[in-house]
Phi, psi and omega in degrees: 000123157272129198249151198291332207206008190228117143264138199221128151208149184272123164211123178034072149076351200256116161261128187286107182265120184256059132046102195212072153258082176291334204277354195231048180043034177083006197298139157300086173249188200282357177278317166292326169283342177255350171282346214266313203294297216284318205274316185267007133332287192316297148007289185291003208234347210251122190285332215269323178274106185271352181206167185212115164264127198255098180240198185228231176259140146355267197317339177182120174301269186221107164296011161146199163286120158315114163277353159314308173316301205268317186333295190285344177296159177248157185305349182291327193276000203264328199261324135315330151242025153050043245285132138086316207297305171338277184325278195309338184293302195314294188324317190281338192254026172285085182282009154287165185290167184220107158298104159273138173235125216246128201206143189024240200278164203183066178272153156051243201252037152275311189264003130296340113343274161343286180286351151317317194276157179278344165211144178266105166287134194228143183263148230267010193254344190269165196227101164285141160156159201221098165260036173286337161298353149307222220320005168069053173195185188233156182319137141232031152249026164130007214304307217276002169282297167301299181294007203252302172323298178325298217225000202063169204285321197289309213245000181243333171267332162305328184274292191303326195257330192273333204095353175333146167262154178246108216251138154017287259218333175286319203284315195260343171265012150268350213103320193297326198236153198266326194181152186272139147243154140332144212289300213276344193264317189343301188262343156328306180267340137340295160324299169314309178286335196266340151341288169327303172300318205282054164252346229237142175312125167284340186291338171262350156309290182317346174240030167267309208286331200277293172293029162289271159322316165296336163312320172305326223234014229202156159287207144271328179296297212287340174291293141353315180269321177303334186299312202290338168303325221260315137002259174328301170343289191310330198275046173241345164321143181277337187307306205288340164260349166303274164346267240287315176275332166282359158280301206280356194251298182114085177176168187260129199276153180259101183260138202241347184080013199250000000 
């Protein structure tokens, strides 16, 4: 399928998703999102692909939400169609992994987009932030959740109520981003990593990916026990004894996903 608004291409198991609005700085409308929702679906369902990197432009991942888009709605039309959450529920329930590789702005629902995804690479150039209390509203794709998770309540509520922008090197010694790259290095190096994952048994990434998560969603006892099922799980595997004999033989292991 080809899409309005996304560019996609597969190279060694990893597929590359670009954000291909230029004309509005990558802004988030319900046509990107849901072409966005269908591809990494597609993604998840597709054998050939193992890993998924999610990027924008230099210039801007994504600069927010369309306010164009949005202006003119009334709340009866925002709570009927229910603005954006379908999608992003979709997005989040991708259980292969998802890299955002993040370059200049990463506004609103960019940089909601951006905490959708499972790790952020952010190029030494990006500007986090969530100003929609500029606009006389609050995040609504998870901003005021996720980022609270992310980064605490002091520094999330501080971003959510002033509007502030977060620039590269605070972002990532709070937490919000896994590591800085250079701008020109960015998808490169993206690559490179989600290279590395799609090398790894996916049956133990996906329960890698899962008790991750679940930690966010959970207590700790309960995390924690979930971990250890899953944990226990994996060694019914055919991988795990694959790992596990390509460690003590001194060799690179062949993983079947089995």
């Amino acid at each position: 399928m080809a899409y309005k608004t996304l560019l996609i291409e597969i190279k060694d198991n990893v597929e590359l998703v670009r954000l291909n609005r230029p004309e509005a700085l990558n802004a988030l409308n319900s046509e990107l999102l849901a072409e966005l929702a269908d591809a990494l679906t597609k993604a998840d369902a597709d054998p050939k692909v193992r890993a998924i990197v999610l990027t924008g432009s230099d210039k801007a991942f994504a600069a927010g939400a369309d306010i164009k888009e949005m202006s003119d709605k009334s709340y009866a039309d925002i709570v009927t169609e229910n603005l954006f959450a379908d999608d992003a529920d979709r997005i989040t329930a991708t259980r292969k992994p998802v890299i955002a590789a993040v370059a200049g702005y990463a506004l609103g629902g960019g940089c909601e987009l951006a905490m959708l995804c499972d790790f952020i690479l952010a190029a030494d150039n990006v500007k986090f932030g969530q100003p929609e209390i500029n606009l006389g509203i609050i995040p609504g794709i998870g901003g005021t959740q996720r980022l609270t998770r992310f980064v605490g309540k002091s520094k999330a509520m501080e971003m959510t109520l002033t509007g502030r922008f977060m620039e590269a090197e605070e972002a990532e010694r709070i937490g919000l981003v896994s590591r800085i790259v250079p701008s020109k290095k960015l998808i490169e190096e993206a690559l490179s990593v989600a290279g590395k994952i799609a090398e790894k048994s996916m049956i133990s990434v996906a329960a890698a990916k899962e008790a991750v998560n679940r930690s966010y969603e959970t207590t700790l006892s309960e995390g924690v026990r979930f971990e250890r099922r899953t944990f226990q799980a994996l060694f019914a595997t055919d991988d795990q004894k694959e790992g596990m004999a390509a460690f003590l033989e001194k060799r690179e292991p062949q993983f079947r996903d089995k």
